[in-house]
N, C-alpha and C positions, 0 to 999 in steps of 0.2 A: 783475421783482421776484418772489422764492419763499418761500416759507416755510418753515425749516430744522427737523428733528426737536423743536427746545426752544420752535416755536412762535410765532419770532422770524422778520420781515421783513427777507430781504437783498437790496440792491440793487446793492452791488459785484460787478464785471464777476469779477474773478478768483473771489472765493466763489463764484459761480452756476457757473462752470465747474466747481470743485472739489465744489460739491454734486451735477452732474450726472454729473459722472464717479466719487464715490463710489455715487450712487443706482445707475446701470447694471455698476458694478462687481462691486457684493451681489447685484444681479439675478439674473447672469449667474455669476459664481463660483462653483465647486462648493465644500461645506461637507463633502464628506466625499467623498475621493476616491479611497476602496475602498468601492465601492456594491458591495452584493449583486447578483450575477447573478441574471435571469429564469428561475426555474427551472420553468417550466409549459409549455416547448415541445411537449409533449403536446396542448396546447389551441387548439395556430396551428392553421386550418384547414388540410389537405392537398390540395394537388392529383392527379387521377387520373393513372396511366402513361402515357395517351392526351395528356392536357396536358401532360405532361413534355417527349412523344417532338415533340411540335409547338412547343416554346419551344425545343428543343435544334438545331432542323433548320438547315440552311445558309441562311442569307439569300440570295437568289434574286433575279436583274435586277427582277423583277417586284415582287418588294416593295419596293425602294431607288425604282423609278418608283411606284407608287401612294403612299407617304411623301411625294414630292417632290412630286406631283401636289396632295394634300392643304395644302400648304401656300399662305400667302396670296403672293402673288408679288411684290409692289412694297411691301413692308415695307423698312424700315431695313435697307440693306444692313451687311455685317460689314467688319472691317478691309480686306480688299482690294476693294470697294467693288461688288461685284457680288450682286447682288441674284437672288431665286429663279426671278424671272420668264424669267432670260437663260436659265439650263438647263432650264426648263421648254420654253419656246419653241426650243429646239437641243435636245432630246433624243434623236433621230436621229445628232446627229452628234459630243454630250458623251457619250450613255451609256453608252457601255463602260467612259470615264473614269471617269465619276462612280462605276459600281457598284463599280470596282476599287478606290477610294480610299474609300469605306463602310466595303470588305472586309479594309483593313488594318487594325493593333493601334491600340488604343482609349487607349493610355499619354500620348497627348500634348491630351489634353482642357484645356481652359482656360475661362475665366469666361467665361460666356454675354455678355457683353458685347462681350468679345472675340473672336468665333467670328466664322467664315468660315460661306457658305451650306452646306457639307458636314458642320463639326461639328452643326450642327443638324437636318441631313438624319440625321445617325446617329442619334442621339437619338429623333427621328423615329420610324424605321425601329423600333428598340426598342421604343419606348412603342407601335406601333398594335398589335404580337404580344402584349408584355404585358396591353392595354388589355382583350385577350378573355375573361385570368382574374381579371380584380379582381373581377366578380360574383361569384364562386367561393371566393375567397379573403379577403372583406370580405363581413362580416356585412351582415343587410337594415336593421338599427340605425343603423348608419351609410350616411350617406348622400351626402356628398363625396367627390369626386375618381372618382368612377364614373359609368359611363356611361348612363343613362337613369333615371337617379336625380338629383334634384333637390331643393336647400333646402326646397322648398315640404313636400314629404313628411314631414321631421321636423317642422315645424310643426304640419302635418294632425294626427299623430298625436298629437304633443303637448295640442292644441286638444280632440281627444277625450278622452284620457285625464283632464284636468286638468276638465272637464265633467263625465263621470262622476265623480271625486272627489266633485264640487261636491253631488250627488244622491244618494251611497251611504250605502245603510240597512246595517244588520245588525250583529254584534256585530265582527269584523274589519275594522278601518278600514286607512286606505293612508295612505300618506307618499309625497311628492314633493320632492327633494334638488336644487336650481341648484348644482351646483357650478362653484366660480369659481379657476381654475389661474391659478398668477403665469408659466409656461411655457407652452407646447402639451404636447398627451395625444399618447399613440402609441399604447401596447398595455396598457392597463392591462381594455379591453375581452375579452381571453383572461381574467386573473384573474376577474372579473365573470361569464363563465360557469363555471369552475371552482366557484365558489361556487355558484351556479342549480344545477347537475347533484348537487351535494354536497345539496342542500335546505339547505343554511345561510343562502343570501340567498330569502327567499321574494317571486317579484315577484307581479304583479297581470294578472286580465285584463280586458278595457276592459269586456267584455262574457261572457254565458256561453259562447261558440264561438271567441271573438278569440284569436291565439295570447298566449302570455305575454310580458309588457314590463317588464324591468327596466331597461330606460336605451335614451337616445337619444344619439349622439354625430352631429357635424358639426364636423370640423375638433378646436377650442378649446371648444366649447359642450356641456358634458355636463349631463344631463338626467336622474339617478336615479330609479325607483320600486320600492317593495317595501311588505310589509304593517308596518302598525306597531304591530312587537313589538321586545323586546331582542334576540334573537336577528337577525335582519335588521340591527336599527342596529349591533351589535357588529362583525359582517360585512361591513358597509359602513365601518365604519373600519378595520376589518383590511386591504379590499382596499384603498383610497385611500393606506394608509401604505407597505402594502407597494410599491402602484405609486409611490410617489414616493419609498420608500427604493435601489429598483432604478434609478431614470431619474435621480435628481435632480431630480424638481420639488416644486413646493412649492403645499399647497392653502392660497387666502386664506381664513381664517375669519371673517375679518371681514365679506367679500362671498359669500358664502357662506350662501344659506337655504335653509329648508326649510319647507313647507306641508302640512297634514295633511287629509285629506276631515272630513268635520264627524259622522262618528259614530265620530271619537276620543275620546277622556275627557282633559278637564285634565289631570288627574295623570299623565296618560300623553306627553302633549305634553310637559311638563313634564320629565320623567326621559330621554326620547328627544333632546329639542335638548341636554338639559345632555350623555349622555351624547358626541354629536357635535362640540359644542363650538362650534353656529351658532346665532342667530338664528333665532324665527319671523316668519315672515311671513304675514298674509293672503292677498296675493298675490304672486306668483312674479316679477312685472312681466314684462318684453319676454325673450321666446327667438325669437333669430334675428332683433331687429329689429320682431318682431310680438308687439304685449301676447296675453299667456297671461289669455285671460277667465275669470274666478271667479265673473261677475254677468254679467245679462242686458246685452244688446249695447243703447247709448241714446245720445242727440245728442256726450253727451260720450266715446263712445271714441274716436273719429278727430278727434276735436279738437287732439292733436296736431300732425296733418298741415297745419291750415288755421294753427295756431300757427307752423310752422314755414316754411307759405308767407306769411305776415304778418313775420317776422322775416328773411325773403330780402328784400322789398320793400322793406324799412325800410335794409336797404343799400346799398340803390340808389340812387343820383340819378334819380328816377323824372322831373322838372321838363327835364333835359337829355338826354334819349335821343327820338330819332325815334319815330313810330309805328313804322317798320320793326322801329328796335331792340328798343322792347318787343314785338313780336310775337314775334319772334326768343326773347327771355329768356320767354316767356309758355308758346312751345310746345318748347322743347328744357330749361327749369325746371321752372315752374312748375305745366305741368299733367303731367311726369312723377313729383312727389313720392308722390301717393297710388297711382302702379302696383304696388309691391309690395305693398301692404296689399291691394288688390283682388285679388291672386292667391289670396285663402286666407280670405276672406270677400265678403256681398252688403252693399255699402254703402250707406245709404239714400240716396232720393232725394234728400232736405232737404237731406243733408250732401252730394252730388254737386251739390245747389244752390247751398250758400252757399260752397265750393270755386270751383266757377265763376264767383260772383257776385265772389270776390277774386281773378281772375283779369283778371275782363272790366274791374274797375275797373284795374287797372294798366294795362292796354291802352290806353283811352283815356286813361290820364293820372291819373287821381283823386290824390288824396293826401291825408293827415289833414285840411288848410287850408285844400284849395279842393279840390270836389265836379265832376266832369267828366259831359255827360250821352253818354250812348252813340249814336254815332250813325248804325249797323244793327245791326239786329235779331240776337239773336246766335245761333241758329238757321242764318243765313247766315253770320256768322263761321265758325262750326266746319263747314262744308260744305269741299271737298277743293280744290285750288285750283283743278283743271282745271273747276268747277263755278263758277267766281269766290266763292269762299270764302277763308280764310289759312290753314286746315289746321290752325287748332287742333281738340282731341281736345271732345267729346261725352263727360265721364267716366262718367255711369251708361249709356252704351253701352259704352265700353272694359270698364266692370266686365263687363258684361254679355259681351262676348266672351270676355276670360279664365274666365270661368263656364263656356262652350261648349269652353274648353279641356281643364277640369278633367274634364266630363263624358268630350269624347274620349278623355281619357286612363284615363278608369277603366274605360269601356267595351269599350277596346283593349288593356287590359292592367289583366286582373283578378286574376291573380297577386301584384301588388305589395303590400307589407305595408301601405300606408296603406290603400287598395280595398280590401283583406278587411276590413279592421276596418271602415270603412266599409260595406262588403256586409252584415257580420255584424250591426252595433250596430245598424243600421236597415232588417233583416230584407225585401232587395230582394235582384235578380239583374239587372244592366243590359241582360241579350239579349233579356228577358222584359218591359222596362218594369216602370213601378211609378206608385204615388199618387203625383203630383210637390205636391201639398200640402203645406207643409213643418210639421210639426210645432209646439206653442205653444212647446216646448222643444228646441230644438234648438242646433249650433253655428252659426257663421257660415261655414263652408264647406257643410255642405248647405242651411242656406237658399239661398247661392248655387247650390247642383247644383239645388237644387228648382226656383229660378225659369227656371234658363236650359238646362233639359231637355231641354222640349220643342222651342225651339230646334233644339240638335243632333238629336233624336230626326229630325226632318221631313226634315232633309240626310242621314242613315246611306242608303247605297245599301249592298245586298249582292252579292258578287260572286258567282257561283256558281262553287262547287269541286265538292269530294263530295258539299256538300248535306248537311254532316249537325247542321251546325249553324244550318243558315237554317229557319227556321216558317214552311211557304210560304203559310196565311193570313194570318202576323203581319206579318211581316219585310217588308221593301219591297224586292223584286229585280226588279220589272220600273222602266222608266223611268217615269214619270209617273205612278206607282200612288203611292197615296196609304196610310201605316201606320195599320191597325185601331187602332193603343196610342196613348196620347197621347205 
């Protein structure tokens, strides 16, 4: 049963088809089908002659085997039924075949459903040469479909940004835009710096040294900031029109909000969302899946999670499943819901307690109506199994690892735009250690770098090269020398 545009409940089988195939017809339909061309190819990134001369080169035995080598081997074979693992394992005696038939015209490509191990080896072969310039040619903004780049980063950044809002004094307030697209985005990000380089869209920096952040993209999730003035909001509907008068897409304004730091003025909120044509919000809610915090972090932010492990349960026939079974649904479910959210915050003990505590009760049974008592210590449940344990997860340890993750990766890589902003806002340098006290005000991603620091700090060994980046009183290069830094 759906509810039709007049607000009216239908339950005939034919109308419900006829509504769904009106609904994705409008969807999808172009409404005007002489769009303006993109006229800012000016603003695509370019690649060097050096990267040119290296995409243009002849594919080479050796790249058709390292493609082929990459690939998983005993996956779903393709219509002739042979699977990657046979040419892997006969490469000696298929290679010459295999490279010459890469080497032929590309005209007979068909649905990837339908593909043999070779159209996909091509493909392959493509994307790993491609895969060197997307750094190069995709902004540090965006953050999908590239290689050492990860969802978590525009979250990070986001998480600062929308913090700083939350605290900024002085007479120039900021604006933060959730834009919500009835299509996916492509390139509407070139326009977006056209306007930055012009001074017409003015963005924000998180901090005095951070570089400037006018938007976040991943995928469909765009994430605007600029300062809030008329000049900026006019801007930003200049460029969202013009990108959806060129592509065809279409922005919801109804899902569509916008948030402003708190040393805006009414009347200026006011004259700003009317002129955009969205909705204020308090808060921004979930980007990427992870609430955007506006207020201090407390029992009820992750209370979703434990909601949502409470309404899996409630699915269940929990009265007719073995112990095996709910162990099984306890640790490949139940205790993987709150993994994401610990990648990009430190989640408190309590709530890693009462998580667990609605874990341990499915395990043995519990249910609304009758109360089950546990009957080992659970301590020993989440021990490994070669331990005589069942190998459920420990979560305020998992948090605490992905923590040690976070830190390796800033340590290891302090060029990335989340890590500077990070480096910058909280005035540290990872080679050199820092106060790992976390601040009374902070986000949830460095209270987590805070607590699980020193952690990774104790494991850094350094290797020695030239030497010119190791401290040889600081640094820990011999084996069993213990680091001066915390």
């Amino acid at each position: 049963m759906l509810q039709n545009g007049e607000g009216e409940w239908v339950q005939d089988q034919g109308q419900l088809k006829s509504m769904a195939v009106t609904f994705y017809d409008d969807l999808y339909s172009e409404d005007n089908l002489h769009r303006p061309l993109y006229g800012h190819h000016s603003l695509f990134p370019s690649i060097s002659s050096l990267h040119e001369e290296e995409i243009r080169k002849q594919y080479t035995t050796e790249d058709v085997r390292a493609a082929l080598f990459e690939m998983k081997p005993w996956k779903a074979p393709g219509v002739d039924g042979i699977q990657t693992g046979f040419y892997q394992k006969h490469w000696e005696i298929v290679g010459g075949d295999i490279n010459a038939e890469v080497s032929k015209s590309l005209s007979q490509f068909r649905l990837i459903s339908l593909c043999n191990v070779m159209y996909k080896l091509v493909t392959k072969t493509i994307a790993t040469r491609l895969k060197k310039l997307m750094s190069v040619i995709v902004r540090p903004t965006e953050s999908s479909f590239v290689a050492e780049r990860h969802i978590t980063d525009n979250i990070v950044i986001a998480q600062e940004a929308i913090h700083s809002m939350r605290s900024m004094k002085g007479k120039h307030g900021v604006m933060a835009l959730k834009v919500d697209l009835e299509k996916s985005y492509d390139r509407v990000t070139h326009e977006i710096a056209k306007s930055v380089e012009a001074r017409d869209w003015k963005p924000f920096k998180i901090c005095k040294n951070d570089p400037l952040l006018s938007h976040l993209f991943f995928a469909d999730d765009l994430l605007l900031f600029g300062k809030a003035d008329v000049v900026t909001d006019e801007n930003i509907a200049h460029v969202m029109d013009e990108f959806c008068a060129s592509l065809g897409m279409k922005v919801s304004t109804t899902k569509t909000t916008i948030s402003f730091s708190k040393n805006v003025k009414n009347a200026s909120r006011r004259n700003l969302k009317e002129l955009l044509g969205v909705r204020e919000v308090e808060s921004l809610g979930k980007y990427l899946g992870v609430p955007l915090l506006h207020r201090r972090v407390d029992k009820n932010t992750y209370a979703g999670i434990v909601d949502k492990m409470k309404g899996k349960i409630a699915n269940w026939t929990t009265g007719r499943m073995s112990l095996a079974g709910r162990v099984t649904l306890a640790q490949s479910v139940l205790s993987t819901m709150s993994i994401y959210a610990m990648q990009t915050a430190k989640i408190s003990i309590g709530t890693c307690d009462y998580m667990e505590k609605v874990i341990r009760g499915f395990v043995w049974g519990k249910t609304e109506d009758k109360n089950r008592m546990s009957l080992v210590a659970w301590d020993a449940v989440t021990c490994p199994r070669e331990e005589g344990g069942l190998g459920l997860r420990n979560l305020y340890l998992v948090n605490n690892a992905f923590g040690m993750k976070v830190c390796w990766e800033m340590f290891n890589n302090t060029n990335s735009l989340w890590g500077s902003i990070l480096c910058s806002k909280y005035k540290f340098d990872p080679h050199s250690g820092f106060d790992h006290i976390a601040p009374s005000v902070c986000t949830p991603i460095w209270c987590l770098i805070c607590n699980t620091w020193p952690d990774m700090w104790r494991n850094v060994m350094w290797a020695i090269g030239s030497g010119k980046k190791v401290m040889f009183w600081i640094h820990r290069w011999v084996l069993n020398m213990r680091s001066s830094l915390p």
